[in-house]
MDTraj code that builds the backbone (N, CA, C; nanometers):
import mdtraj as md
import numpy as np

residues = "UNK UNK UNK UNK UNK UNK UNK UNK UNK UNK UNK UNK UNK UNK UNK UNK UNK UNK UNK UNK UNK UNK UNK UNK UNK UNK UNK UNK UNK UNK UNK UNK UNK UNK UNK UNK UNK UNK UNK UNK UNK UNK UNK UNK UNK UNK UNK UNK UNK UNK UNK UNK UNK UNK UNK UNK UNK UNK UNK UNK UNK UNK UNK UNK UNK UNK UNK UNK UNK UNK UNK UNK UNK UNK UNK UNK UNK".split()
xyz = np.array([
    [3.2903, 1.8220, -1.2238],
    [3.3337, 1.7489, -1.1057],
    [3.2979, 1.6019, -1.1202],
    [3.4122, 1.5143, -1.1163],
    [3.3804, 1.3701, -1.0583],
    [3.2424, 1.3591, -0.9553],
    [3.1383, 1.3038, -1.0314],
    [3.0535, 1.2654, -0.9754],
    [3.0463, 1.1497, -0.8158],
    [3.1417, 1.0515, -0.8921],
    [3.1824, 0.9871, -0.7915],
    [3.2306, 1.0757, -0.6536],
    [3.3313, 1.1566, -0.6858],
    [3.4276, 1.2068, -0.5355],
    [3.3067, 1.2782, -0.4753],
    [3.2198, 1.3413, -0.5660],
    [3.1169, 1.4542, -0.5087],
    [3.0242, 1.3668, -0.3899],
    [2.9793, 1.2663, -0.4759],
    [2.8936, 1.1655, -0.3654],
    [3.0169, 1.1317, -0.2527],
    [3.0961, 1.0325, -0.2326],
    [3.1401, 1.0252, -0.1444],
    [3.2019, 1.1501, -0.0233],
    [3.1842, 1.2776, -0.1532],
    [3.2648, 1.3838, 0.0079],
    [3.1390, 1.4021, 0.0939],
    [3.0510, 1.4061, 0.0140],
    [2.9086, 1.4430, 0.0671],
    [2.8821, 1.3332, 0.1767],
    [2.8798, 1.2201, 0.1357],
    [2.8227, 1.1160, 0.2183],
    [2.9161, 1.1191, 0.3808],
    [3.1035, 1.1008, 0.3517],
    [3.1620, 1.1575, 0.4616],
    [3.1584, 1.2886, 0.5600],
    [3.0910, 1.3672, 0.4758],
    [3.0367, 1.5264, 0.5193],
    [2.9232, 1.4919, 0.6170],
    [2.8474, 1.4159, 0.5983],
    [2.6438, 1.4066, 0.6453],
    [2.7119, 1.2538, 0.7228],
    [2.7948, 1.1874, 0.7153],
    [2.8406, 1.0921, 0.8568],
    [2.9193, 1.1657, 0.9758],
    [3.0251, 1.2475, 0.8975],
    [3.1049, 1.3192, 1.0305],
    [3.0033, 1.4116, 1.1129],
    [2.9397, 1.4852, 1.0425],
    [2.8331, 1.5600, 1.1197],
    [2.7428, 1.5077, 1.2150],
    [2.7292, 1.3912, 1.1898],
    [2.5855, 1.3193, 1.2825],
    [2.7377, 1.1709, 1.4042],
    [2.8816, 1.2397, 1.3633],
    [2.9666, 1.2035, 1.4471],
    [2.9567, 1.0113, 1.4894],
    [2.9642, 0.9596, 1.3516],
    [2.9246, 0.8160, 1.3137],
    [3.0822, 0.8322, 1.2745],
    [3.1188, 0.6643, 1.3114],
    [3.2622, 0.5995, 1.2430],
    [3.1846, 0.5206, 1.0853],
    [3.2803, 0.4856, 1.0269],
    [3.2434, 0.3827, 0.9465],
    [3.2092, 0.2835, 0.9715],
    [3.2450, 0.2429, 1.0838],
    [3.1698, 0.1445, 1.0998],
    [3.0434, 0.1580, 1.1855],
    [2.9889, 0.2379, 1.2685],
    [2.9197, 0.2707, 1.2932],
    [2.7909, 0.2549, 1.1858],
    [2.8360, 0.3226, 1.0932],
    [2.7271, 0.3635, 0.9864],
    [2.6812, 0.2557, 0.9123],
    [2.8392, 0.1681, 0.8656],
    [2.7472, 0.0701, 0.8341],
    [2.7000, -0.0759, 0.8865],
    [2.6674, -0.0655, 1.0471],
    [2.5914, -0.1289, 1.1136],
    [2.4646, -0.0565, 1.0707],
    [2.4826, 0.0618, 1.0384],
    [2.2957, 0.1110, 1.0237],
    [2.2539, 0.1091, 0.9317],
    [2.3560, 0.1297, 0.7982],
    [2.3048, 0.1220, 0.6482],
    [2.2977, 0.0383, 0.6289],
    [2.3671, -0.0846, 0.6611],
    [2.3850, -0.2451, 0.6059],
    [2.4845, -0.2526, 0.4824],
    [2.5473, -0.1639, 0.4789],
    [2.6857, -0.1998, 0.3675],
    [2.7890, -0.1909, 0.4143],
    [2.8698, -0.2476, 0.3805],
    [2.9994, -0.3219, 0.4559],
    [3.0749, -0.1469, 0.4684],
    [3.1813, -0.2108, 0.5545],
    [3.2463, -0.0736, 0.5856],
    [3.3376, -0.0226, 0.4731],
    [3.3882, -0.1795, 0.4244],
    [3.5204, -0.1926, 0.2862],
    [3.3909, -0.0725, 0.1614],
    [3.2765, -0.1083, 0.1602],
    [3.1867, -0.0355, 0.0495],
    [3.1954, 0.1567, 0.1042],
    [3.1716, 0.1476, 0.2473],
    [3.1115, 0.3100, 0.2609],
    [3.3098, 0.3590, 0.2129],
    [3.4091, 0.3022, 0.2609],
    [3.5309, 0.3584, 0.2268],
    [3.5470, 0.3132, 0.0858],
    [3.5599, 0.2889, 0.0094],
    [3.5161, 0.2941, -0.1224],
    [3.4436, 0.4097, -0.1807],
    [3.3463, 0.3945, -0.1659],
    [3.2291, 0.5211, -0.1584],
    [3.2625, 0.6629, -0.1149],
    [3.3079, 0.6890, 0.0122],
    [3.3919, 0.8097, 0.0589],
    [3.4969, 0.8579, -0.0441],
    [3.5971, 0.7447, -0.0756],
    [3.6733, 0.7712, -0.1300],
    [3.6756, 0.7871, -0.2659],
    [3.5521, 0.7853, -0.3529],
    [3.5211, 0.8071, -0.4790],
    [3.6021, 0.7029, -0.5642],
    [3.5832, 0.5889, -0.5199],
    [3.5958, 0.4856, -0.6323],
    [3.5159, 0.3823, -0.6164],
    [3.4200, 0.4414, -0.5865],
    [3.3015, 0.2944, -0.6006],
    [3.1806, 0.3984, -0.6434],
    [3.0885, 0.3458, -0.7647],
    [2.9736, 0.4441, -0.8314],
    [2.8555, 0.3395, -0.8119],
    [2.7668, 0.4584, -0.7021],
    [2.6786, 0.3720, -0.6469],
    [2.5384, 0.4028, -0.7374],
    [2.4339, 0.2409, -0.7473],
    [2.3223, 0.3332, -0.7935],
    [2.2194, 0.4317, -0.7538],
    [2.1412, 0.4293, -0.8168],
    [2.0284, 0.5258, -0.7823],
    [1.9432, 0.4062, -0.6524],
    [1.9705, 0.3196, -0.6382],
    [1.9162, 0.2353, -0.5042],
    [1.9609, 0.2761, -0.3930],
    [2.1276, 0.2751, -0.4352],
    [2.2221, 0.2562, -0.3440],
    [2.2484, 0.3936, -0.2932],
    [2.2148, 0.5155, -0.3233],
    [2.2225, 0.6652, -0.2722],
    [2.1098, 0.6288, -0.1891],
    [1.9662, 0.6240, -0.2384],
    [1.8387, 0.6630, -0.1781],
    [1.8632, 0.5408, -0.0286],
    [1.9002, 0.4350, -0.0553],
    [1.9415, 0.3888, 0.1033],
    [2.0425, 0.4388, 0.1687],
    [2.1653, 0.4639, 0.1344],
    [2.2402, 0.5429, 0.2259],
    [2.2149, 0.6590, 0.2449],
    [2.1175, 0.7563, 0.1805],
    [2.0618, 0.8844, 0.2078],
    [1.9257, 0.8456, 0.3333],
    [1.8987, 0.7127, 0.3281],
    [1.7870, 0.7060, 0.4481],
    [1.8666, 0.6995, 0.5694],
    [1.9285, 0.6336, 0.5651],
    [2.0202, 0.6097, 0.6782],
    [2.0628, 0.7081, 0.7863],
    [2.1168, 0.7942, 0.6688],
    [2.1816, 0.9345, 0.7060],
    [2.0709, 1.0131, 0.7508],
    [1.9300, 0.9854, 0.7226],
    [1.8654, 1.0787, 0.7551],
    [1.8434, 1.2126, 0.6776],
    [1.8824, 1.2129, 0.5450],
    [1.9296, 1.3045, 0.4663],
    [1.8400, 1.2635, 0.3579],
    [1.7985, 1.3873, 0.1841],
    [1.7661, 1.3801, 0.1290],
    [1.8487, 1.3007, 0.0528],
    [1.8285, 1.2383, -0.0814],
    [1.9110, 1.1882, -0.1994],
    [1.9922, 1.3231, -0.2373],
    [1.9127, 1.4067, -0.2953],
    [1.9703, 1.4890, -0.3662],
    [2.0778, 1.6015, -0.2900],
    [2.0436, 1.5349, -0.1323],
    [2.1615, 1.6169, -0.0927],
    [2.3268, 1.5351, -0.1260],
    [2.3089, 1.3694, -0.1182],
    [2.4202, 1.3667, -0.1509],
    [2.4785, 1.3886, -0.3367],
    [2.3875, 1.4957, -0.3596],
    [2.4333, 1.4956, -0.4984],
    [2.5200, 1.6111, -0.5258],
    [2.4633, 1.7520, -0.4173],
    [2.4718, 1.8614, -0.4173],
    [2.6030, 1.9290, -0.4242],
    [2.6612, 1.9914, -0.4754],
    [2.8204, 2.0699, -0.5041],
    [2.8424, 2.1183, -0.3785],
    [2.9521, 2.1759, -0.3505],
    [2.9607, 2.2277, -0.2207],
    [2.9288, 2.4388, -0.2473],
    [2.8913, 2.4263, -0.3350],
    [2.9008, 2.5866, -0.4332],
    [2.7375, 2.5910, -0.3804],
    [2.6337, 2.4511, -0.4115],
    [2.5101, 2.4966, -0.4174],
    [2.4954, 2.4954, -0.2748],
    [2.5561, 2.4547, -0.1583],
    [2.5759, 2.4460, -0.0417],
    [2.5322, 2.5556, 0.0429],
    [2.6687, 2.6516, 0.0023],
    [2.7118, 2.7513, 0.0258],
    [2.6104, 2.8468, 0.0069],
    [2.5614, 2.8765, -0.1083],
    [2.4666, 2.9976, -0.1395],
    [2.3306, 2.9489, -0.1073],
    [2.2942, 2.8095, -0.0226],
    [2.1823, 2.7871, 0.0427],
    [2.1789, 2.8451, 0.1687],
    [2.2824, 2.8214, 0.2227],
    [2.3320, 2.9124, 0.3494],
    [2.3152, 3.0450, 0.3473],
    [2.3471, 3.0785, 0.2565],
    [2.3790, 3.2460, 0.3010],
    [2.2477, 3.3320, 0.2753],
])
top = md.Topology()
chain = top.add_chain()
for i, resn in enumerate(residues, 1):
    res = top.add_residue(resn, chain, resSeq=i)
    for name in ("N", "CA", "C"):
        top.add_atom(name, md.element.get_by_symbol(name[0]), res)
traj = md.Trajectory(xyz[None], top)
C-alpha cells in the first residue's frame, strides 16, 4: 500500500471522527488547509515531525496514523 494514501486516509478517518472541517483542524495543527488536503489526499509525504504533530493535534498516537485498515479491524474484534 501507498504509504502516502494510507497516512492521509487515516488522518481524514481520526478528523471526521472528532467531526473537524479542514479548516477547522488546521487552525489547531497550524498547517495550512492547502497542506492537510494534500495530505488527505495522498500527495504530499509528510515527515516523521510532521505525523508526530498532526498526530498531537488529533489527539491520536503516531503510529495510529500509520496503521492499515486490516490491523484496525482485528484490533476491534
Amino acid at each position: 500500500m501507498d504509504m502516502r494514501r494510507l497516512v492521509g486516509q487515516n488522518v481524514k478517518r481520526v478528523r471526521l471522527e472528532k467531526k473537524l472541517t479542514q479548516e477547522q483542524f488546521s487552525d489547531m495543527s497550524g498547517f495550512s488547509q492547502q497542506y492537510i488536503s494534500g495530505l488527505e489526499s495522498g500527495h504530499r509525504n509528510p515527515t516523521v515531525v510532521t505525523l508526530y504533530e498532526i498526530a498531537k493535534a488529533l489527539g491520536v498516537s503516531p503510529l495510529d496514523l500509520l496503521e492499515p485498515p486490516s490491523s484496525r479491524q482485528k484490533r476491534s474484534s
